[in-house]
C-alpha positions, 0 to 999 in steps of 0.5 A, a space after each residue: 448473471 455469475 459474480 466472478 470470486 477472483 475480480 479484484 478490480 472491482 474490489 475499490 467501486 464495491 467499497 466506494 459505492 458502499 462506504 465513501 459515496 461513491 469516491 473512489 480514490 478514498 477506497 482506493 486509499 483505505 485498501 492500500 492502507 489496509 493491505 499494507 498494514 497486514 503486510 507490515 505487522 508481522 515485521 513490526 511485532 518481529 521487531 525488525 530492521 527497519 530497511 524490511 519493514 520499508 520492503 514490505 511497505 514498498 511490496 504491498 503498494 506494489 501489489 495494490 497497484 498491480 492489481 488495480 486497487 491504487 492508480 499508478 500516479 499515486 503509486 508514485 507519490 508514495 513510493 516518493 515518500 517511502 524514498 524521503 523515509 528511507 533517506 533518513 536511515 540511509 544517512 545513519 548508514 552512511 554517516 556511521 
């Protein structure tokens, strides 16, 4: 039997079995939550606007979603979140 080096669907039931018991949707959490972060930092040390930063946050959901790491229902829910977030800077816009 061959192990595939480029299967990233079963990157979350690796993690899960091996760390959370076996819940799924706890690993599925922390990868998101992980490649988010590493892709949020760079922005974050640049000090950047913080519309880039939301782009970023918003690019590495996507891509976690993409290849399967994070379920599209709470895909949504996220991106609903970042949307309440983003509220906030686009009224400062508005209201300037």
């Amino acid at each position: 039997m061959s192990v595939n080096l480029w299967d990233f669907e079963g990157v979350p039931y690796g993690l899960a079995n091996l760390f959370f018991g076996g819940d799924l949707l706890t690993a599925q959490i922390v990868l998101t939550a992980f490649i988010t972060f590493c892709m949020v930092l760079p922005g974050i040390i640049a000090r950047t606007k913080p519309d880039i930063i939301m782009l970023l946050a918003f690019f590495a959901v996507l891509i976690c979603t993409a290849i399967g790491w994070m379920n599209s229902a709470l895909f949504m829910i996220v991106i609903a979140f970042m949307a309440l977030l983003y509220a906030g800077i686009v009224r400062k816009v508005i209201g300037a």
